[in-house]
C-alpha positions as CSV (number, residue, x, y, z in Angstrom):
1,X,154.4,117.7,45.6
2,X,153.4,116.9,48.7
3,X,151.4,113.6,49.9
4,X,148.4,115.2,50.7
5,X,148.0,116.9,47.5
6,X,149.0,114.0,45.4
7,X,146.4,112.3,47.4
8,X,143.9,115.3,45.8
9,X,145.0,114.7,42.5
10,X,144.2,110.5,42.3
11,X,140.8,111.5,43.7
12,X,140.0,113.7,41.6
13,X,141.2,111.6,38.5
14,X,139.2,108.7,40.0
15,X,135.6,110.7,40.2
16,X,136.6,111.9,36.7
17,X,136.5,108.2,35.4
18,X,133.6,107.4,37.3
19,X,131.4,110.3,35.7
20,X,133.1,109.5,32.2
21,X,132.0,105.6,32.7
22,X,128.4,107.0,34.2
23,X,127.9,109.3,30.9
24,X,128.7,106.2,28.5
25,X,126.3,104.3,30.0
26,X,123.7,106.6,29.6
27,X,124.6,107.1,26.3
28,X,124.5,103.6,25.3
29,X,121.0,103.5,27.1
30,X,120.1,106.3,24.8
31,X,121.4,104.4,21.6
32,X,119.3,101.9,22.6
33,X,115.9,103.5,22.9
34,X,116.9,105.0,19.1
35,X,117.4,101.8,18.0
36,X,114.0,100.4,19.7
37,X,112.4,103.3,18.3
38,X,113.6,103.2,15.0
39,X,112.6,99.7,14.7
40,X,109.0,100.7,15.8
41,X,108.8,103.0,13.5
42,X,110.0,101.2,10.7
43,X,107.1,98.6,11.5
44,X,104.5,101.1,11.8
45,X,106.2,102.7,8.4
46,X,105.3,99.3,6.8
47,X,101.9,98.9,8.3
48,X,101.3,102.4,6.8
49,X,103.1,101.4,3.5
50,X,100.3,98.2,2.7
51,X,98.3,99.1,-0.4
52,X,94.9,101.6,0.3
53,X,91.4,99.7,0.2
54,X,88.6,101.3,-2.2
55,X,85.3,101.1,-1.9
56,X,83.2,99.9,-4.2
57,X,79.6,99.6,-4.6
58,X,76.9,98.2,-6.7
59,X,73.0,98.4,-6.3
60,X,71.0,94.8,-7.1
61,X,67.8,94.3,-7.1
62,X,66.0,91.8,-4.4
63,X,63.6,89.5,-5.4
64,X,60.7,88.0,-3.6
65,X,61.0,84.1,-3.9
66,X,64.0,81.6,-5.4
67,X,61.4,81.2,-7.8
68,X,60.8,84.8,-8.8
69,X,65.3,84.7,-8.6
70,X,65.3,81.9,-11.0
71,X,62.9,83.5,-13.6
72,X,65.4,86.4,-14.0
73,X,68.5,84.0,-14.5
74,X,70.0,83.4,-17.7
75,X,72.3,80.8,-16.2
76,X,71.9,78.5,-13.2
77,X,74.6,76.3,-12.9
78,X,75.8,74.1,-10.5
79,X,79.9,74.4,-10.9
80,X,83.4,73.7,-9.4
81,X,85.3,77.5,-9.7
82,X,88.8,76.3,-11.9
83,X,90.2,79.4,-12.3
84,X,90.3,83.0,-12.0
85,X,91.9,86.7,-13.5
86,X,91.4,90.4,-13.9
87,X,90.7,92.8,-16.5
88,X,90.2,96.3,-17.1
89,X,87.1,96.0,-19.2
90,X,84.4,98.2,-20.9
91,X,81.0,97.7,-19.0
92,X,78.9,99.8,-21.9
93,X,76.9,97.2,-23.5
94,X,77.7,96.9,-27.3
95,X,75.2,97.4,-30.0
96,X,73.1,94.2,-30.9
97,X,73.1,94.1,-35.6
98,X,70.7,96.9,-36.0
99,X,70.6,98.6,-33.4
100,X,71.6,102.5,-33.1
101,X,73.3,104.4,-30.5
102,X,71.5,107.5,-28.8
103,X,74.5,109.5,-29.2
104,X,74.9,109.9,-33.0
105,X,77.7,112.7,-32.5
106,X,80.3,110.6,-30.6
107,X,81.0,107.4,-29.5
108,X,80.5,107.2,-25.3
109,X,83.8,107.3,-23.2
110,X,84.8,103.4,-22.6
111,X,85.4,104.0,-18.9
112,X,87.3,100.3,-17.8
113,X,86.5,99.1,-14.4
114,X,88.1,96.3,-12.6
115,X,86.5,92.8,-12.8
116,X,87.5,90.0,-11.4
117,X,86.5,86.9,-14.0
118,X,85.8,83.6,-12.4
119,X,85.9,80.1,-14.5
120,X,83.2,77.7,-13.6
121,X,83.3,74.4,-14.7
122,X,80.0,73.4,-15.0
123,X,79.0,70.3,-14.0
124,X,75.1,70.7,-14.0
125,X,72.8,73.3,-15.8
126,X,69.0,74.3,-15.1
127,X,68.6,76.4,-18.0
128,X,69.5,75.5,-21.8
129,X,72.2,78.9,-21.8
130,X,74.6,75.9,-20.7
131,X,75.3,72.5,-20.2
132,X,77.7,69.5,-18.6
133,X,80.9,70.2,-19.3
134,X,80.9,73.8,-20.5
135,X,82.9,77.0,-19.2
136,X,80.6,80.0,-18.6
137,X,82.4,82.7,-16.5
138,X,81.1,85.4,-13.8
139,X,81.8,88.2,-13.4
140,X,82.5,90.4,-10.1
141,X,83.2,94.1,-10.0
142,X,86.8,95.1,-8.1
143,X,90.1,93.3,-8.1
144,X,93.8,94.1,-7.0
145,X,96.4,95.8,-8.9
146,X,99.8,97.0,-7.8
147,X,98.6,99.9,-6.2
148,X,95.4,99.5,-4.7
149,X,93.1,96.6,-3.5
150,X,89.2,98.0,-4.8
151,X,86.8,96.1,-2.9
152,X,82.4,96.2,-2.8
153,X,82.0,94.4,0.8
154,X,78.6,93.2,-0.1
155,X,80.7,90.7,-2.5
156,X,80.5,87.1,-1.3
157,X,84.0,85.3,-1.4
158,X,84.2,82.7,-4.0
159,X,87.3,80.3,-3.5
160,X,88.9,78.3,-6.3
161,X,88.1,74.6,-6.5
162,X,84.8,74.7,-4.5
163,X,81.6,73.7,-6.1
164,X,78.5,76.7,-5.6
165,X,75.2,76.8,-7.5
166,X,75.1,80.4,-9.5
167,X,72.3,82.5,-10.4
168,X,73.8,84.4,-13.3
169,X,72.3,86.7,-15.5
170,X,73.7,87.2,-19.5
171,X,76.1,89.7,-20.2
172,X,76.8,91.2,-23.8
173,X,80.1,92.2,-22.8
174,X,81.6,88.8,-22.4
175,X,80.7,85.5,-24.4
176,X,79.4,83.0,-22.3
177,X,79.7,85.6,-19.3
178,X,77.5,86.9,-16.5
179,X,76.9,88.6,-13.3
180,X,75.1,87.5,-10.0
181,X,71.1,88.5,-10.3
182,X,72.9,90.0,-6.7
183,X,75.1,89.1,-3.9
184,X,73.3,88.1,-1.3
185,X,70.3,86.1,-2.5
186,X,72.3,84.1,-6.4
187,X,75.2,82.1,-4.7
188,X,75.0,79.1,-2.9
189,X,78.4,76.8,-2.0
190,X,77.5,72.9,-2.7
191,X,78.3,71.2,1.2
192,X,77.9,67.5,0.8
193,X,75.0,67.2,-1.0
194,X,73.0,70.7,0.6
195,X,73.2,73.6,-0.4
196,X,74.3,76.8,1.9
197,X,73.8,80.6,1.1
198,X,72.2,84.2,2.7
199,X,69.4,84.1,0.6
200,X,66.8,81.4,0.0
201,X,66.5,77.6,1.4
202,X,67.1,75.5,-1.5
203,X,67.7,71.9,-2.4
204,X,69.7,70.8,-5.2
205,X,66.2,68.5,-5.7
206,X,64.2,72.4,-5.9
207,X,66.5,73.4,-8.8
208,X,65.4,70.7,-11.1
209,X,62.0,72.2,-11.4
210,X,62.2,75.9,-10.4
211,X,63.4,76.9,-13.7
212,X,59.7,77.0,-15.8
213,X,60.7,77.9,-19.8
């Protein structure tokens, strides 16, 4: 072998290595960008994977004054919200003792809808359905389950441990239970001493005498 081609042979060899080192590092560039991918899509995976938001929706009726509000309520409390839970209940009003059911064939499908059940710890009452020191309980259509979060977005948030004023009407389905008269005009939170809410200016001095049987 002569010098000169000897001289062929370590060039050659040396571009050989320097393509070989070129291609690994493109190829770890490439790993890369998979891994940086993969991770985005495992993010967007879990953004995708949080549970689906139903909509819900229930029509109230609006009334004219506080005063016309408070002639409808079966409950006006002022309270402090203790506690809270869901059930799958029935919302088909039972029979009162005497009473007969339209459909004498069958009894109605008991269709249960998600309610959310909030303990109020009542600390004031403007009607006789409660008093000082009882628990009446409202109720709020939609909830969270494992699956599914079902939500009306006309629902005012109601936090546990703050004090609100509740215009509640009575509900057969649950004892000492009721719903809002509606949810923008029968909730007001208690700030130090005044009351704040959507729907009417009130006083915690009005509700002493806006209640008239």
């Amino acid at each position: 072998m002569t010098i000169k081609n000897y001289f062929s042979i370590l060039v050659a060899m040396m571009l050989c290595v320097v393509l070989l080192s070129s291609c690994g590092q493109e190829r770890g560039a490439d790993d890369a960008d998979k891994v940086k991918h993969t991770s985005a899509a495992q993010v967007n995976s879990s953004v995708v994977a949080k549970k689906p938001v139903l909509l819900i929706h229930a029509d109230y009726p609006e009334y004219e004054s506080a005063k016309a509000l408070a002639a409808k309520a079966a409950y006006i409390v002022r309270g402090k919200v203790s506690n809270k839970h869901q059930e799958r209940m029935s919302t088909a009003v039972p029979l009162k003792p005497g009473e007969t059911s339209i459909n004498l064939d069958k009894e109605l499908p008991e269709d249960k809808e998600l309610i959310t059940i909030y303990e109020i710890s009542v600390t004031e009452s403007y009607t006789d359905m409660a008093h000082k020191g009882d628990t009446v309980k409202l109720m709020t259509f939609g909830g969270e389950t494992d699956k599914a979060i079902y939500l009306d977005p006309q629902t005012p948030e109601i936090l546990l441990g703050k004090e609100y004023v509740f215009f509640m009407s009575e509900s057969r389905i649950l004892d000492k239970g009721g719903w809002l008269l509606n949810n923008s005009q029968a909730l007001y939170s208690v700030e130090k001493g005044s009351l704040e809410g959507s729907g009417f200016r009130l006083t915690l001095d009005d509700l002493k005498g806006i209640k008239t049987n």
